[in-house]
C-alpha positions as CSV (number, residue, x, y, z in Angstrom):
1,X,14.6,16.1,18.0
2,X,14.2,14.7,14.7
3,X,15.5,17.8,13.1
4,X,18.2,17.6,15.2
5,X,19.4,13.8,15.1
6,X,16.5,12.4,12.0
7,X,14.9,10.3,15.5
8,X,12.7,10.9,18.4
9,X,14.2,8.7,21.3
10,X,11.5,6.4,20.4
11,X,12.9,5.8,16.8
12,X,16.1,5.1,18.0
13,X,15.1,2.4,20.5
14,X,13.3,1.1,17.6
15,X,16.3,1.5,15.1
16,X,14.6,3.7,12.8
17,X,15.0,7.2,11.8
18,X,13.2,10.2,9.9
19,X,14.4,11.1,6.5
20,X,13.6,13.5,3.5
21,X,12.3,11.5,0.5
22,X,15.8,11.9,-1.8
23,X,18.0,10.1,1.6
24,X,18.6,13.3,2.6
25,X,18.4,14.0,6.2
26,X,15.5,15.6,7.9
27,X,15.7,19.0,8.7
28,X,14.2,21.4,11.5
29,X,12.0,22.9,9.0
30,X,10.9,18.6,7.9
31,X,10.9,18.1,11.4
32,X,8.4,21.0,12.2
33,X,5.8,20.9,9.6
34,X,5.6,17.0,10.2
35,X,4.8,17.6,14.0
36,X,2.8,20.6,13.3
37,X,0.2,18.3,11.3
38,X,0.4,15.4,13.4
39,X,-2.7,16.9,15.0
40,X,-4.9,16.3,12.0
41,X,-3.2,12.9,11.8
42,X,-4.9,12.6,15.1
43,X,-8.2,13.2,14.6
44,X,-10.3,11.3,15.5
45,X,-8.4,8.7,17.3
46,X,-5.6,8.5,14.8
47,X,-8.1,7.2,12.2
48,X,-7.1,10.2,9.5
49,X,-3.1,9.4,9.7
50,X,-3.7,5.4,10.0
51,X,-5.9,6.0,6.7
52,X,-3.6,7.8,4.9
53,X,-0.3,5.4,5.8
54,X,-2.9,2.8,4.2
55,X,-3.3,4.5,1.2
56,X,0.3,5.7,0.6
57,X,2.9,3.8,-1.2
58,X,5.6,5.1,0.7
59,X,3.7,4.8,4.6
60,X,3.6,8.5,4.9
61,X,0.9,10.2,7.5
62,X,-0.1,13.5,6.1
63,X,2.6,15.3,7.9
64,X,5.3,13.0,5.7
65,X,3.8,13.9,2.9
66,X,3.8,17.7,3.3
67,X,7.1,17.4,4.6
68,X,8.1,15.4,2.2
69,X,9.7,12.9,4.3
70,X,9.7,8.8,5.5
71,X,10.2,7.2,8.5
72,X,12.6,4.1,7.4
73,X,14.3,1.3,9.5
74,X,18.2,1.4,10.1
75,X,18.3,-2.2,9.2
76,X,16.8,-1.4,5.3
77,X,18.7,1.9,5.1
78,X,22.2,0.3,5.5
79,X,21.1,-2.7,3.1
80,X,21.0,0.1,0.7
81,X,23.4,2.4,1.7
82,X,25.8,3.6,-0.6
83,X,23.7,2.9,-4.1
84,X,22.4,6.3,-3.8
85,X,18.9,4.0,-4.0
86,X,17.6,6.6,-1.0
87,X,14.6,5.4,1.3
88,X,12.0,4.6,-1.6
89,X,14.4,1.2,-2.1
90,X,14.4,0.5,1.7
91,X,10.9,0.7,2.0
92,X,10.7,-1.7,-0.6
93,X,13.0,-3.8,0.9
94,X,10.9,-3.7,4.0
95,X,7.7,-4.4,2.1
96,X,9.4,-7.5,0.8
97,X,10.6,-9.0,4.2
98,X,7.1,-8.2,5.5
99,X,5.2,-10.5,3.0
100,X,7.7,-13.5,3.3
């Protein structure tokens, strides 16, 4: 579904939605390769993917990162929308409403 529509029906109750890193929507090809590895994310217990979100500037599991994609918030992509600024900005943005 994300391939399809950049969300999982779970993303879009949440009001966020799966993109390539330059803005550009996610693709079936993004969408595959992400899902493909999500089971090394899980192993064990999730403990690999929540490690590597830690680690990554961005919040990508290892599946983002191969598929070179991010999982942004509909609220921060429309605060940037337009500047050509792409998700790297709204995960800034995100970062900064998290700390204050």
């Amino acid at each position: 579904m994300e391939g399809l529509v950049g969300a999982t029906i779970g993303k879009m109750v949440l009001g966020m939605r799966v993109t390539k890193v330059d803005g550009s929507p996610c693709d079936l090809q993004a969408a595959l390769i992400r899902n493909i590895l999500r089971i090394v994310d899980a192993l064990p217990f999730y403990l690999i993917g929540a490690i590597l979100v830690w680690t990554s500037s961005r919040r990508q599991r290892l599946g983002d990162r191969v598929a070179n994609t991010v999982v942004v918030s509909k609220a921060d992509w429309s605060a940037v929308a337009g500047t050509g600024a792409g998700p790297r900005v709204a995960i800034a943005v995100s970062s900064r409403r998290q700390r204050s």
